[in-house]
One Martini backbone bead per residue (centre of mass of N, CA, C, O) as a GRO file, in nm:
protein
   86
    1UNK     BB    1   0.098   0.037   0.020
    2UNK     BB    2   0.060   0.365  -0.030
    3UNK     BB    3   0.197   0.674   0.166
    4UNK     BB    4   0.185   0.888  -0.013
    5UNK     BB    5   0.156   1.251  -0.133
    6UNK     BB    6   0.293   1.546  -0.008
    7UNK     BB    7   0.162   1.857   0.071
    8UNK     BB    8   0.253   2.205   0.093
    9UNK     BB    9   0.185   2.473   0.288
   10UNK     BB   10   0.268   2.747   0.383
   11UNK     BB   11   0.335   3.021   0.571
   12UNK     BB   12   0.105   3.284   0.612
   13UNK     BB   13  -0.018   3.574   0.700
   14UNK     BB   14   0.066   3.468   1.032
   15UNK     BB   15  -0.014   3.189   0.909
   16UNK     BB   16  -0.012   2.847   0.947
   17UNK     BB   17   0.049   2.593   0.782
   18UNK     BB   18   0.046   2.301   0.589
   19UNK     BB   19  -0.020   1.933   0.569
   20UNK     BB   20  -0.104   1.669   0.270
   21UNK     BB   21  -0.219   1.362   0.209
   22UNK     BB   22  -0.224   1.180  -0.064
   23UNK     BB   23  -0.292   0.936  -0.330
   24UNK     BB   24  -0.142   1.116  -0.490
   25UNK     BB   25   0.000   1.331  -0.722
   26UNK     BB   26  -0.096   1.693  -0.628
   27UNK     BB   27   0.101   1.901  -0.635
   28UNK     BB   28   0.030   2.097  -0.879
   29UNK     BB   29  -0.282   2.139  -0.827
   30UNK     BB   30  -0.240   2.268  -0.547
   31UNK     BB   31  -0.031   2.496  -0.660
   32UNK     BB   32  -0.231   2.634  -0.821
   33UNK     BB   33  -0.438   2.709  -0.642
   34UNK     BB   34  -0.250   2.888  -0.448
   35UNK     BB   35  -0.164   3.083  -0.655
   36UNK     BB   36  -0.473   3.190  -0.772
   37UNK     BB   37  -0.506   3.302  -0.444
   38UNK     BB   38  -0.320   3.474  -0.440
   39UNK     BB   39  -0.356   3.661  -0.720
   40UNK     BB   40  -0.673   3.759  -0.629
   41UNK     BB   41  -0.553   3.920  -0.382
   42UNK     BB   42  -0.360   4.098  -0.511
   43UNK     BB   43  -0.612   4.163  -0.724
   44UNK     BB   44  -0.842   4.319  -0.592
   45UNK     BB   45  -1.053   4.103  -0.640
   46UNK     BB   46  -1.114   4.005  -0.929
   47UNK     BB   47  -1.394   3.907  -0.927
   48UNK     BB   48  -1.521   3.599  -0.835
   49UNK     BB   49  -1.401   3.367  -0.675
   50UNK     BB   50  -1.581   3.116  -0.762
   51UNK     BB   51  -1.549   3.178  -1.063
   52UNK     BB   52  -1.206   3.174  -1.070
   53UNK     BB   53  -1.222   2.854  -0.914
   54UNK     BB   54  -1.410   2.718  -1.145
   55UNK     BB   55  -1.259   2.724  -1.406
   56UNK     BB   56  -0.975   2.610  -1.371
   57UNK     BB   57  -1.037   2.334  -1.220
   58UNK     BB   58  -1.175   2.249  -1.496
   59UNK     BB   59  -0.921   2.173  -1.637
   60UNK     BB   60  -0.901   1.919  -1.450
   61UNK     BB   61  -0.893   1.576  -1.513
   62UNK     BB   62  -0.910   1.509  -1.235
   63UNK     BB   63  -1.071   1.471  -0.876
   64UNK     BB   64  -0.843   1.472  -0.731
   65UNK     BB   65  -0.707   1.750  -0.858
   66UNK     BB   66  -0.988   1.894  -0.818
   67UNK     BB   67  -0.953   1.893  -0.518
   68UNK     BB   68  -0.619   1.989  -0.480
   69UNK     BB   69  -0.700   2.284  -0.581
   70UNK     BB   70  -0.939   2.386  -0.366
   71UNK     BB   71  -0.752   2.345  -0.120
   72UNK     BB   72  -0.559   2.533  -0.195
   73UNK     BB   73  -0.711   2.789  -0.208
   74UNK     BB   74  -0.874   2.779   0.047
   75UNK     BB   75  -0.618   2.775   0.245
   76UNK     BB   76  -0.526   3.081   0.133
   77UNK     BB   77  -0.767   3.207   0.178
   78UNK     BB   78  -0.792   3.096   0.509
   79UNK     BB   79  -0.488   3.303   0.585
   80UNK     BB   80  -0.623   3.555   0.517
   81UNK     BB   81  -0.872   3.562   0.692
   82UNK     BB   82  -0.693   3.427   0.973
   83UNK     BB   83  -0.496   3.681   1.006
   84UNK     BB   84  -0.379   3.901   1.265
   85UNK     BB   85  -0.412   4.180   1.039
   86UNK     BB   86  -0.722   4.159   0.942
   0.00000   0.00000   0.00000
């Protein structure tokens, strides 16, 4: 049985990272999400945040990996709002 493959989110926005380990290797997935949610944070929220993470997601070909973009997203986006600046 394989022990996964771990995907790292660092800390940011003086919020801790995570670690997740994955069923298979979702790392590129993940760090596109945490990308693009960055990239929207950045660039003064333009846009629908669910608009933005779901043009994007559907772009990738499988399921798990359709997973661990959103996680990566939303864990972006959740380390900026409760970060202790905000």
């Amino acid at each position: 049985m394989s022990k996964g493959v771990m995907t790292c989110l660092p800390p940011h926005d003086g919020h801790p990272g995570v670690e997740i380990i994955w069923a298979a290797d979702c790392r590129e997935a993940f760090n596109q999400g945490v990308k693009l949610a960055q990239t929207w944070l950045d660039n003064a929220r333009s846009g629908w945040l669910w608009a933005v993470m779901i043009a994007e997601r559907d772009l990738l070909p499988c399921a798990l990996e359709r997973r661990a973009f959103e996680v990566g997203f939303l864990s972006r986006v959740h380390q900026r709002i409760c970060s202790p600046r905000c």
